[in-house]
C-alpha positions in Angstrom: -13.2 -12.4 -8.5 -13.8 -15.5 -6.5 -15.3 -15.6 -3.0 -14.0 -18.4 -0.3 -13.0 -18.5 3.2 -9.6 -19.3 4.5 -9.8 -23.0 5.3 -10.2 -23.3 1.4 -7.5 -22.0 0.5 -4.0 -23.7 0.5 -1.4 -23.6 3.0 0.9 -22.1 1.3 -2.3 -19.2 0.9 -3.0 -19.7 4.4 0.3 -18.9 5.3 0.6 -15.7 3.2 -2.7 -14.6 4.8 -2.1 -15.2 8.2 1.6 -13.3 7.7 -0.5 -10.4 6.4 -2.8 -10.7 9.2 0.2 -10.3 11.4 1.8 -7.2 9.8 -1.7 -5.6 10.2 -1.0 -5.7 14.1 2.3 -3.3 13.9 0.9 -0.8 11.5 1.1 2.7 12.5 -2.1 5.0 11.5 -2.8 7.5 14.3 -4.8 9.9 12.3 -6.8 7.2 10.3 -6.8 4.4 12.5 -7.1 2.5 9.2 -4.6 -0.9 9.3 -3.8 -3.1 6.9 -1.0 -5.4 6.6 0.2 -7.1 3.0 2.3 -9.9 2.4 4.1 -11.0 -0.8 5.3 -14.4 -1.9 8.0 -14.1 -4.4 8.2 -16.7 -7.0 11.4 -18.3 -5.3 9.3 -18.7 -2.5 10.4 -15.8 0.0 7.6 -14.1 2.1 7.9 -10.4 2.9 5.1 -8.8 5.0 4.6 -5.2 6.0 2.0 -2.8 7.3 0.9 0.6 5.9 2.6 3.7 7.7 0.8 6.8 8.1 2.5 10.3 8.3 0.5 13.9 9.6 0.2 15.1 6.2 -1.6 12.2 5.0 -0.2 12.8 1.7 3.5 10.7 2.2 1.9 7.7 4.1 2.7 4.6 2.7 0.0 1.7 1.8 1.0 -2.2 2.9 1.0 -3.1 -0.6 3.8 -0.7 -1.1 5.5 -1.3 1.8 5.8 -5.2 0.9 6.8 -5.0 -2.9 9.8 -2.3 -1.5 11.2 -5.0 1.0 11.2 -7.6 -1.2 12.6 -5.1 -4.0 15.2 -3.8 -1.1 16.0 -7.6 -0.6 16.7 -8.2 -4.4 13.5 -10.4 -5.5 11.9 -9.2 -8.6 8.7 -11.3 -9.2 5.8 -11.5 -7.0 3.8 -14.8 -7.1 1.2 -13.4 -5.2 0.1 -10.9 -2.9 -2.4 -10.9 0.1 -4.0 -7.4 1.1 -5.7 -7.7 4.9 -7.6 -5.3 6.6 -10.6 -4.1 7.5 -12.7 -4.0 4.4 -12.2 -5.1 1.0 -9.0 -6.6 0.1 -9.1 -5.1 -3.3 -5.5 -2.3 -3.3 -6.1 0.5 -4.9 -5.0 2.1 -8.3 -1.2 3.3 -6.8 -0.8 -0.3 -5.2 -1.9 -2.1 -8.5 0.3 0.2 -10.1 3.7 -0.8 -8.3 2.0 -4.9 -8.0 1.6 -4.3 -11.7 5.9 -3.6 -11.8 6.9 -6.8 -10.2 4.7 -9.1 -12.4 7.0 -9.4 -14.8 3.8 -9.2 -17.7 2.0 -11.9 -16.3 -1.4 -11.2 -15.7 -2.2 -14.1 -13.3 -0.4 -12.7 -10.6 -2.3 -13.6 -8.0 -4.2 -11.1 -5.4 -5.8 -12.4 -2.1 -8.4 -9.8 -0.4 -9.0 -10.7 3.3 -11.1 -9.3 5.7 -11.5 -9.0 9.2 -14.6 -10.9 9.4 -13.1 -13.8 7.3 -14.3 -13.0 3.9 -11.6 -13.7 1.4 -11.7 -13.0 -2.2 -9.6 -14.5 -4.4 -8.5 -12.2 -8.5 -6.0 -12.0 -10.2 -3.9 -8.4 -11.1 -5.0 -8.9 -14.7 -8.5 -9.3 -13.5 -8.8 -5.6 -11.3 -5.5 -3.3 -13.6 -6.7 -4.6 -17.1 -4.7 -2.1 -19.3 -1.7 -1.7 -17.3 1.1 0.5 -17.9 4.7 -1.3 -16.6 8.4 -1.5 -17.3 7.4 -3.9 -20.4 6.0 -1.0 -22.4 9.5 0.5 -22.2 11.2 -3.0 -22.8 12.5 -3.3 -19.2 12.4 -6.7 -17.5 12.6 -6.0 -13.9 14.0 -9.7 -13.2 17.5 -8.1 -14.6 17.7 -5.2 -12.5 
């Protein structure tokens, strides 16, 4: 993991970020008050951006990370670039999030993750780097790119 702040980063990056940063403003978690927005860049260049949806029982909300790789899924993209995670805290998604990044890698490890903070603080991995021994549609000799 590498630690930078924004104005390092690239545009392209920048752009990701702030589109994150964005979908972190419409996110609905009345019980948590936790929001985080995500945004993806697909490798044909697309940008989709969401936020993370909470439900009563907790259980059936829906994480930004998620909510991103389903739109651009929905939208017929199969293979993130990378991925930006913004919220209030560490950037890092957790294990379920990995899990469906993981599924539109298409095997390649350097997918790559952006963690941004409120305060600024960006850090910069890559999925390989945080879901070492991942388990994916190429263990069952699927290539999402064809579906």
């Amino acid at each position: 993991m590498i630690a930078c702040r924004f104005h390092e980063l690239s545009k392209a990056d920048q752009d990701l970020v702030t589109a994150a940063s964005e979908a972190r403003e419409k996110a609905y978690t009345p019980y948590s008050n936790h929001k985080v927005g995500s945004a993806i860049r697909t490798k044909t260049g697309r940008i989709f951006a969401a936020c993370n949806v909470e439900i009563v029982t907790l259980q059936q909300s829906v994480h930004a990370e998620r909510n991103a790789a389903m739109m651009m899924a929905a939208a017929g993209e199969r293979q993130i670039e990378a991925i930006v995670c913004h919220g209030p805290y560490s950037g890092v998604p957790c294990a379920e999030c990995r899990q469906v990044i993981w599924e539109f890698c298409c095997d390649d490890p350097e997918v790559r993750i952006i963690g941004s903070t409120l305060d600024g603080e960006i850090e910069l991995m890559s999925i390989g780097e945080i879901y070492p021994s991942p388990y994916g549609p190429e263990t069952k000799g699927i290539d999402p790119r064809k579906f």
